[in-house]
DOVO-95889 format. One record per residue (C-alpha): residue in one letter; x, y, z. Coordinates in nm, 4 decimals. Example, Ala and Ser with C-alpha at 12.3 -4.5 7.8 and 13.67 -1.06 7.14 Angstrom:
<sites>
{A {1.2300 -0.4500 0.7800}}
{S {1.3670 -0.1060 0.7140}}
</sites>
This chain:
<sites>
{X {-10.6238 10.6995 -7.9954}}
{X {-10.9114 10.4648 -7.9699}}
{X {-10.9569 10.2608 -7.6202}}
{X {-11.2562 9.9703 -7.6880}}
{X {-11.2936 9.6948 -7.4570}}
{X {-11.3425 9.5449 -7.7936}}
{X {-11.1480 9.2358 -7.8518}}
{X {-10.9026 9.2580 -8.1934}}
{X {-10.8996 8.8673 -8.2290}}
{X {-11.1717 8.7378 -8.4736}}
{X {-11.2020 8.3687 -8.4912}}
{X {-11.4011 8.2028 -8.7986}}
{X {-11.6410 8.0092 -8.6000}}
{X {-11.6586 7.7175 -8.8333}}
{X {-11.3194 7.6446 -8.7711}}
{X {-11.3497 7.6717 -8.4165}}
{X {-11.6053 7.4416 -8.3854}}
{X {-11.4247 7.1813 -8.5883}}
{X {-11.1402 7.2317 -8.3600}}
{X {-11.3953 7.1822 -8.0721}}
{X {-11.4677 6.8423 -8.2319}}
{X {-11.1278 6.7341 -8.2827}}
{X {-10.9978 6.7678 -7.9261}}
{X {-11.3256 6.5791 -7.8397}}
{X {-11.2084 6.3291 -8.0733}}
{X {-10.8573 6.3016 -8.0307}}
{X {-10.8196 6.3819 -7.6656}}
{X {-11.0859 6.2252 -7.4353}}
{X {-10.9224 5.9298 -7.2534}}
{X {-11.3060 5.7408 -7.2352}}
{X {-11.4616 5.7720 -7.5794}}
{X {-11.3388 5.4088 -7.6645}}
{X {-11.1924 5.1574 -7.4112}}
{X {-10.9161 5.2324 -7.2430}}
{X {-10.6137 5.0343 -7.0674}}
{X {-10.4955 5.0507 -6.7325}}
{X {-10.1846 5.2042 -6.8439}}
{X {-10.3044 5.5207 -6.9654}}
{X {-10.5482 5.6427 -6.6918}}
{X {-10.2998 5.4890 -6.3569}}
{X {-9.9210 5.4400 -6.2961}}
{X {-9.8127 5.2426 -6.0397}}
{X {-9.7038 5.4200 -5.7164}}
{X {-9.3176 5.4992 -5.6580}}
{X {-9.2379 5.4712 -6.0305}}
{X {-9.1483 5.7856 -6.1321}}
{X {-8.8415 6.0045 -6.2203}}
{X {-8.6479 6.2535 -6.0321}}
{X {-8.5478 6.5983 -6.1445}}
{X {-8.1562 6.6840 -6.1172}}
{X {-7.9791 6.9983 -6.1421}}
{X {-7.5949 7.1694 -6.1499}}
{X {-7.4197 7.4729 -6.1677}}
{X {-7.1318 7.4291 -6.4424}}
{X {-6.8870 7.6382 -6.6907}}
{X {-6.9304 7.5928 -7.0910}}
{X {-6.5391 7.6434 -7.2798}}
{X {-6.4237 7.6765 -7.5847}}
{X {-6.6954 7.9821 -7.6796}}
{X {-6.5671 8.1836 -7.9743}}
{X {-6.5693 8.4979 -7.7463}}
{X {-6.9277 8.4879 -7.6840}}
{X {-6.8912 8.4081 -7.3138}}
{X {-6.9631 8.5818 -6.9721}}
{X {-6.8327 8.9639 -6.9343}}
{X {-6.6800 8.8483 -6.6219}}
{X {-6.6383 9.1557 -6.4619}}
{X {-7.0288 9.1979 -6.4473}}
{X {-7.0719 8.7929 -6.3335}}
{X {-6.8496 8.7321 -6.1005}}
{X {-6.9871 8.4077 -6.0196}}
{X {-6.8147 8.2926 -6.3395}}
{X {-6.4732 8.3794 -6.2598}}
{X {-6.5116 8.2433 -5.9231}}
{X {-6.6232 7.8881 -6.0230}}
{X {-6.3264 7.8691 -6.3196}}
{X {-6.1313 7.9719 -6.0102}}
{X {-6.2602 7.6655 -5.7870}}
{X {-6.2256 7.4491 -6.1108}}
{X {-5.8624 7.5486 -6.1508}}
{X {-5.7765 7.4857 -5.7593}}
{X {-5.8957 7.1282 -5.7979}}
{X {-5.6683 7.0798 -6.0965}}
{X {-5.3998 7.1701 -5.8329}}
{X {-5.3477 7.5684 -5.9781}}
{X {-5.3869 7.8335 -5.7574}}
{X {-5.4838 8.2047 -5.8868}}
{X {-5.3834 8.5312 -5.6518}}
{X {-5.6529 8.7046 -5.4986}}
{X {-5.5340 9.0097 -5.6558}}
{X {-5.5779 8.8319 -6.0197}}
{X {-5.9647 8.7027 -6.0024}}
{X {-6.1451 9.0331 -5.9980}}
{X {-5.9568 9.1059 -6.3199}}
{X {-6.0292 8.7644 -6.5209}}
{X {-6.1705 8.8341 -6.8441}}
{X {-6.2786 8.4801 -6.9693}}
{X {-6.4624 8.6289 -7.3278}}
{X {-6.4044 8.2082 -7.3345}}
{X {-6.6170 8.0798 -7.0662}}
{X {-6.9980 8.0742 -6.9805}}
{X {-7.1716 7.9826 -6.6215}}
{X {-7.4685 7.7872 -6.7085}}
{X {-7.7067 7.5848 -6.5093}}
{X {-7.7483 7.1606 -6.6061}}
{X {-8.0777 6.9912 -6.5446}}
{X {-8.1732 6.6259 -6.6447}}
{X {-8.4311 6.3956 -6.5370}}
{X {-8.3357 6.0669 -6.3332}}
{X {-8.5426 5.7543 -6.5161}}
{X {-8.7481 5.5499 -6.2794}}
{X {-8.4789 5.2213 -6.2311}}
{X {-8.1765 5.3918 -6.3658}}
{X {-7.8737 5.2035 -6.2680}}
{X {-7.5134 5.3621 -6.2665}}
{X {-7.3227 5.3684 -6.5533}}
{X {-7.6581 5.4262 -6.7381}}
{X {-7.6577 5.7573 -6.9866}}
{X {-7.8964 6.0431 -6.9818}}
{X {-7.9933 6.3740 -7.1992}}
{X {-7.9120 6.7194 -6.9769}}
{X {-8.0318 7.0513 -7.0832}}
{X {-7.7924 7.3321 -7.0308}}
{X {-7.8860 7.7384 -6.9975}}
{X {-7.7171 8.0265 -6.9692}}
{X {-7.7715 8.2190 -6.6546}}
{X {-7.5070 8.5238 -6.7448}}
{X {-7.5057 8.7368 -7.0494}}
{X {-7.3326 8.5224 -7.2681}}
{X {-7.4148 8.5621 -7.6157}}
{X {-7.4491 8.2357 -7.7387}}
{X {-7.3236 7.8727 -7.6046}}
{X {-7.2803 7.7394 -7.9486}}
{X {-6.9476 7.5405 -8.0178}}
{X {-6.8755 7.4972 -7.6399}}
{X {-6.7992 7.2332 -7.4188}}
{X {-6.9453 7.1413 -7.0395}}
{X {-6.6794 7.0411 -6.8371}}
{X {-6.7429 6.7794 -6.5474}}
{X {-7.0732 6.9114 -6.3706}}
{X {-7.2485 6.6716 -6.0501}}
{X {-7.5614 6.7229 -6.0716}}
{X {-7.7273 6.6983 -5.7303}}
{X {-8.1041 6.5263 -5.5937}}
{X {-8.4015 6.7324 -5.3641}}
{X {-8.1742 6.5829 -5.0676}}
{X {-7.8429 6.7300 -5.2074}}
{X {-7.6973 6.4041 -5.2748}}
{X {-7.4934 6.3580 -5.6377}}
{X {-7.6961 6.0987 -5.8818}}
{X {-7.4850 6.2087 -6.1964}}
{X {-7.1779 6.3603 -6.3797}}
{X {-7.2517 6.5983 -6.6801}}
{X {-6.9683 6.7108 -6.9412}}
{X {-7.0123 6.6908 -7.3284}}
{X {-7.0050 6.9227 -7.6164}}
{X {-7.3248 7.1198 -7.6796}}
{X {-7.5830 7.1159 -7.9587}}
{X {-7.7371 7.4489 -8.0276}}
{X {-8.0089 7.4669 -8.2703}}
{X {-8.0116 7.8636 -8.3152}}
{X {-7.7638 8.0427 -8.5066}}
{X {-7.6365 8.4339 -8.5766}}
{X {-7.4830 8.6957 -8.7269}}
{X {-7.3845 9.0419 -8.5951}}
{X {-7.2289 9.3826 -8.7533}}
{X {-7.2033 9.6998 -8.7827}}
{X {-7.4801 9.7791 -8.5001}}
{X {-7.7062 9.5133 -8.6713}}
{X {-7.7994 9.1221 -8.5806}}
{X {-7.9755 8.8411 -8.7106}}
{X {-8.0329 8.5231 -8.4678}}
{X {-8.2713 8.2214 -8.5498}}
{X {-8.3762 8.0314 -8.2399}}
{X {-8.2075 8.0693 -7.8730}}
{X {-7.8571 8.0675 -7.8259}}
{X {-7.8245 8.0799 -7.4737}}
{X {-7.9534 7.6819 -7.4430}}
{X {-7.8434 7.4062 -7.5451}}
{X {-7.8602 6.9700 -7.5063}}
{X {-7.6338 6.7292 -7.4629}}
{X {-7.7501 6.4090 -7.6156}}
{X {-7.6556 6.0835 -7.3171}}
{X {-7.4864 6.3780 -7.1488}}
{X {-7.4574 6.2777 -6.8308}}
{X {-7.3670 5.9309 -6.6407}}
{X {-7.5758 5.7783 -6.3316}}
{X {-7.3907 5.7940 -6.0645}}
{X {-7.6241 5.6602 -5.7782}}
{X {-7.9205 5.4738 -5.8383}}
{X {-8.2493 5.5837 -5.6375}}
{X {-8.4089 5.3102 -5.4106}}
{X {-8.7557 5.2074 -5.4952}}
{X {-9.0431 5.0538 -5.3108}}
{X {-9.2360 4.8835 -5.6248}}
{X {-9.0765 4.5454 -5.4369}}
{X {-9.1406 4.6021 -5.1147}}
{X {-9.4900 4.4798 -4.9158}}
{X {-9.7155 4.2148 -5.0457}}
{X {-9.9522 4.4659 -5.2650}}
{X {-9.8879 4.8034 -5.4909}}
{X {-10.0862 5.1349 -5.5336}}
{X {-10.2402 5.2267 -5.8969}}
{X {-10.2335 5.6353 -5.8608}}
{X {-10.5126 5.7788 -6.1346}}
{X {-10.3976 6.0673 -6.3608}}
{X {-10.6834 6.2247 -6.2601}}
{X {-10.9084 6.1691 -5.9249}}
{X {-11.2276 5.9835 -6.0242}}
{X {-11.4680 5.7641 -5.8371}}
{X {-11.5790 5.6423 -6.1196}}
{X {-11.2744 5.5242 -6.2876}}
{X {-11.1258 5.3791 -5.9647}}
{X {-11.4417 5.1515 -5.9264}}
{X {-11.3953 5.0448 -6.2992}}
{X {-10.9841 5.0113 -6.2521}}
{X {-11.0509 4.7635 -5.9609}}
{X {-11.3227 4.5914 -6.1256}}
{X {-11.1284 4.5216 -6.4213}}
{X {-10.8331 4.3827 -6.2385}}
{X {-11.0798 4.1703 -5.9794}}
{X {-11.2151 4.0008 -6.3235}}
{X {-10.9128 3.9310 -6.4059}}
{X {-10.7259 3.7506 -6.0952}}
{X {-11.0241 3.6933 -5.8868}}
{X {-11.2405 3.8728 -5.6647}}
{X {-11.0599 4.0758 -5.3766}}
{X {-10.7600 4.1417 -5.5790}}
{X {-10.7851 4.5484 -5.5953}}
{X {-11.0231 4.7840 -5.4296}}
{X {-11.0152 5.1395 -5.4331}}
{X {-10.9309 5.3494 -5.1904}}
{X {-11.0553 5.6538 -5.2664}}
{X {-11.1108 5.8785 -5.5888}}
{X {-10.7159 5.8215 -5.7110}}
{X {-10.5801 5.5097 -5.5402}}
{X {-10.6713 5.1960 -5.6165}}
{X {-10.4759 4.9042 -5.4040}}
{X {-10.3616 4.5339 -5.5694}}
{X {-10.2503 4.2537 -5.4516}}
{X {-9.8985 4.1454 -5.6132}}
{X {-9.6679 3.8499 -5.6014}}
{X {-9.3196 3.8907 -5.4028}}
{X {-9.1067 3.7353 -5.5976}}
{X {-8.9594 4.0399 -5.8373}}
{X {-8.9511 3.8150 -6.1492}}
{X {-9.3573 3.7597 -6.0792}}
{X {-9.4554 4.1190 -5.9459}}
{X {-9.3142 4.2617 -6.3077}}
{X {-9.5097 3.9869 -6.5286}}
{X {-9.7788 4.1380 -6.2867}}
{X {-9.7739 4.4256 -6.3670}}
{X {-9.7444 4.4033 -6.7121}}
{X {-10.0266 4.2013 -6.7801}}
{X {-10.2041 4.4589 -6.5092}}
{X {-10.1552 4.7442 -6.7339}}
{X {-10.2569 4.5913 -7.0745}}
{X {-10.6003 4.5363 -6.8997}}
{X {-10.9182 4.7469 -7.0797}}
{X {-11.1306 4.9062 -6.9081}}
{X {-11.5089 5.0009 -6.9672}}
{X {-11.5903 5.3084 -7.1761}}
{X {-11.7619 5.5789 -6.9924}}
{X {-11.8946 5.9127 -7.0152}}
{X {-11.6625 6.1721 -6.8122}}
{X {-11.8014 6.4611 -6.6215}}
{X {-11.9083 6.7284 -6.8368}}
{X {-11.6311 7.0309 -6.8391}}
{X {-11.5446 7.3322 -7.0202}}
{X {-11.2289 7.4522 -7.0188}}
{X {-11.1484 7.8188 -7.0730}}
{X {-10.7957 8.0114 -7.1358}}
{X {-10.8525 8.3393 -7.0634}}
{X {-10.5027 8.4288 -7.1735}}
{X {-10.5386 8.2962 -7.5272}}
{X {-10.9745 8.2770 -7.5656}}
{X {-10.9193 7.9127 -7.5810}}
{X {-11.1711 7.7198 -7.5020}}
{X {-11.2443 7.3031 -7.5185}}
{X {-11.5422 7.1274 -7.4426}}
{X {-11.6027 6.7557 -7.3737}}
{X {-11.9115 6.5272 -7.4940}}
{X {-12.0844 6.5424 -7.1717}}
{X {-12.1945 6.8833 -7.2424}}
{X {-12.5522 7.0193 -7.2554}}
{X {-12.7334 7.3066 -7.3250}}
{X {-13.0954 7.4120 -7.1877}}
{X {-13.2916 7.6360 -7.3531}}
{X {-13.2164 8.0203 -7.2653}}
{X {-13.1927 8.3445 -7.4053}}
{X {-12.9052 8.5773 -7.4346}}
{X {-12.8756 8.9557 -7.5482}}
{X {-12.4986 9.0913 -7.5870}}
{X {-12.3941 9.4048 -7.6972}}
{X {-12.0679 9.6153 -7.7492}}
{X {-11.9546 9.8753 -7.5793}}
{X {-11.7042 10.1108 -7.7968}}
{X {-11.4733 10.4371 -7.6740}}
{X {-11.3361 10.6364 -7.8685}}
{X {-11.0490 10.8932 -7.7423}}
{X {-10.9358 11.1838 -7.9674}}
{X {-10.6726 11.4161 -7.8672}}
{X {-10.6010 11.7430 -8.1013}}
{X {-10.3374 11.9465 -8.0350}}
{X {-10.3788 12.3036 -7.9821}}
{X {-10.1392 12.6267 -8.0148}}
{X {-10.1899 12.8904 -7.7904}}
{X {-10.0073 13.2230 -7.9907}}
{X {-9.9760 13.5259 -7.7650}}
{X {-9.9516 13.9226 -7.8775}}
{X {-9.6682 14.0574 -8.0398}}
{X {-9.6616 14.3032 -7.7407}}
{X {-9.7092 14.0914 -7.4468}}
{X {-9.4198 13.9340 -7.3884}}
{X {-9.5696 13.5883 -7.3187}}
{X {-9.5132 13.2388 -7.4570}}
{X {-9.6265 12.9838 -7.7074}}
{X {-9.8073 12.7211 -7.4908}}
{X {-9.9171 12.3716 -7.6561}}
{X {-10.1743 12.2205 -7.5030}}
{X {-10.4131 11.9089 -7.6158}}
{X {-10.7977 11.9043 -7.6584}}
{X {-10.9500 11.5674 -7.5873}}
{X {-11.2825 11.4135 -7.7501}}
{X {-11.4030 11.1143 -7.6074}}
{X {-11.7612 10.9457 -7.7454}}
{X {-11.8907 10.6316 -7.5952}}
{X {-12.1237 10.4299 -7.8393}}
{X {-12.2889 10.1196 -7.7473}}
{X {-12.4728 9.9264 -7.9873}}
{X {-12.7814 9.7521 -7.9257}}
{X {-12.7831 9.3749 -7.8127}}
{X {-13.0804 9.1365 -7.9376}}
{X {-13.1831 8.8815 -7.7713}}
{X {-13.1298 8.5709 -7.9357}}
{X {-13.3198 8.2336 -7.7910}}
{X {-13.1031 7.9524 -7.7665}}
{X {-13.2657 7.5909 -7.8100}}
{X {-13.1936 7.2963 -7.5885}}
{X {-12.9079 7.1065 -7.6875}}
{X {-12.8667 6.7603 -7.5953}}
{X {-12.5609 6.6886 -7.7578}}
{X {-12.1877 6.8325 -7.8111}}
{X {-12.2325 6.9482 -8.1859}}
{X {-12.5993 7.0605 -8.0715}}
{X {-12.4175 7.2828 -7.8436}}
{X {-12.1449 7.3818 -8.0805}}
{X {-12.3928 7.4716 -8.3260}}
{X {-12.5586 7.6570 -8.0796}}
{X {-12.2712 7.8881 -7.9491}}
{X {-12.1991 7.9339 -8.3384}}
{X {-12.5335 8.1486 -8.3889}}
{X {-12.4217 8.3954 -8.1636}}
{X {-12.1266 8.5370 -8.3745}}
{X {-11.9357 8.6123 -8.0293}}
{X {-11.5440 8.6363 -8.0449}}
{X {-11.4198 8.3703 -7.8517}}
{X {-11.2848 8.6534 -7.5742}}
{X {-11.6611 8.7574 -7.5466}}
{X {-11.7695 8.4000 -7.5789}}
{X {-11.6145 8.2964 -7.2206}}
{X {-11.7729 8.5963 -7.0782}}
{X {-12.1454 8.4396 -7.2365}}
{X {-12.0253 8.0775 -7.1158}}
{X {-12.0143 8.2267 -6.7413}}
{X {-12.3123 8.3882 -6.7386}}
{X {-12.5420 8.0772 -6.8784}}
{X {-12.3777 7.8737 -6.6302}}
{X {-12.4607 8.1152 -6.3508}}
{X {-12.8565 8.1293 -6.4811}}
{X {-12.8203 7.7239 -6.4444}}
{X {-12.8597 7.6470 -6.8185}}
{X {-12.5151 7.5358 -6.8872}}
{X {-12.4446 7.1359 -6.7712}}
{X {-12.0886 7.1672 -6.7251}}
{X {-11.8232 7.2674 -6.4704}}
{X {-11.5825 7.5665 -6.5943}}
{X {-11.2656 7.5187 -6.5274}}
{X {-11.0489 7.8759 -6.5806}}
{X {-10.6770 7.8093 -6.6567}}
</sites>
């Protein structure tokens, strides 16, 4: 057996820096102007998560063992009583629905959905059903936070997986325990919203920032005259907006389509300690420094060994194990880093060390603790 705090994931670093480079490119917000729209959302527009217990039908025997869930036969007992049939006590213990799943039904409530209005729901297994596939939801409510219905589920399901079982062997391709049910659900009860109420909205940032706040109010105070917006704090910003509903929407809309001035975020590294991720932004510097890192390696043997005794002494065999265990460590050189002013300067940089990315995060901590990394790490 060998035990080495060694990491088993190589990474060519080449690639990794070009992947470094295209999440700066693709994925920072400020590296060209920006609108409105995609750093800030106006306050009290959002959507609302909904959820149900229900029963899937019509499963070609792959439903709940209901004598293990009895949750299952109990609600196809409740469904039956308010279709006006009545089962004996005696009876529901000894249901065996092979046809019939109990699943759980979420959706998500659109801001401004009206009723009447259509709506995906997701549906999961939550017994040991072997697949949904081919069934049918029959009429779920699907309840708010506050308990109150919002919307009626039922529709056949659409399961992407499929399988194949026998003689002791199986073959499945994707889940079959989940399922969707395309406009699955109809709104019942709309939610009430606030975005008309008051003589001004709230612009809530995606991400708290003094800087951007200044620039979202200056940008709209350009636009419809000074005293229009200011900003709160780091992740409100507060506008003035017509009252009339037809007016407050044009608002809005031209609000949202407004750019904003480029600028330079705050420099960040983000680290996955799970994966050895890691992502770095353009505001990123280096100073000069030197690092030394070396590998630790153990090594753990184990031999077994056969203890024979006399002919004549009426003992036993005994088996017993013998156990080598070497640590090596190889030597670490230290390697001088140059100051780098830029993102591929520091890319380039983090390349000459030849760390794995797992040891890499371990490097990243320890320049940023001797105060030559410009950057705030951010662990996820």
């Amino acid at each position: 057996m060998n035990d080495s705090p060694k990491h088993s994931h190589r990474c060519n670093f080449s690639t990794l820096a070009v992947v470094w480079l295209l999440f700066f490119t693709f994925f920072s917000p400020f590296t060209q102007a920006s609108r409105i729209k995609e750093v800030a959302a106006v306050e009290g527009v959002r959507s609302n998560q909904l959820s149900g217990f229900g029963l899937v039908v019509g499963l070609d025997g792959t439903g709940d063992q209901t004598t293990q869930m009895p949750y299952t036969a109990q609600g196809i007992t409740n469904y039956l009583q308010q279709l006006g049939i009545t089962l004996p006590a005696a009876s529901v213990s000894q249901l065996q629905l092979k046809n019939v799943a109990a699943v759980l039904v979420t959706a998500q409530l659109p801001a401004f959905a009206r009723p009447g209005q259509a709506i995906d729901v997701n549906v999961s297994s939550i017994g040991n059903s072997k697949s949904l596939r081919g069934g049918m939801l029959i009429v779920t409510p699907l309840k708010g936070a506050d308990g109150e219905i919002y919307a009626l589920a039922q529709g056949n399901l659409i399961v992407a997986g499929a399988g194949a079982a026998a003689g002791g062997s199986k073959v499945q391709i994707n889940h079959l325990s989940a399922g969707r049910i395309p406009n699955g659900a109809q709104v019942e009860r709309a939610v009430p919203t606030t975005l008309l109420e008051g003589t001004s909205i709230n612009l809530g940032l995606e991400a708290s920032d003094f800087q951007t706040a200044r620039k979202v109010a200056k940008a709209i105070n350009k636009r419809f005259g000074e005293g229009s917006a200011r900003a709160l704090d780091g992740r409100t910003v507060k506008v003035n907006a017509p009252t009339e509903s037809d007016a407050r929407v044009s608002f809005i809309a031209e609000l949202e389509e407004l750019p904003l001035e480029s600028s330079i975020p705050a420099a960040k590294i983000v680290i996955n300690a799970r994966t050895g991720s890691i992502v770095l932004n353009q505001a990123v510097t280096l100073g000069a420094c030197a690092i030394a890192h070396g590998n630790l390696s153990i090594s753990i043997s184990s031999t077994p060994v056969i203890s024979q005794p006399n002919a004549l002494s009426q003992g036993q065999t005994v088996v017993t194990e013998k156990a080598s265990i070497q640590i090596r460590q190889e030597p670490g050189m230290l390697i001088q880093l140059p100051a780098a002013p830029q993102l591929s300067d520091v890319v380039r940089v983090l390349n000459m060390l030849g760390a794995t990315p797992q040891d890499l995060l371990a490097i990243l901590q320890a320049i940023k603790a001797a105060g030559a990394l410009n950057a705030e790490l951010e662990v996820i």
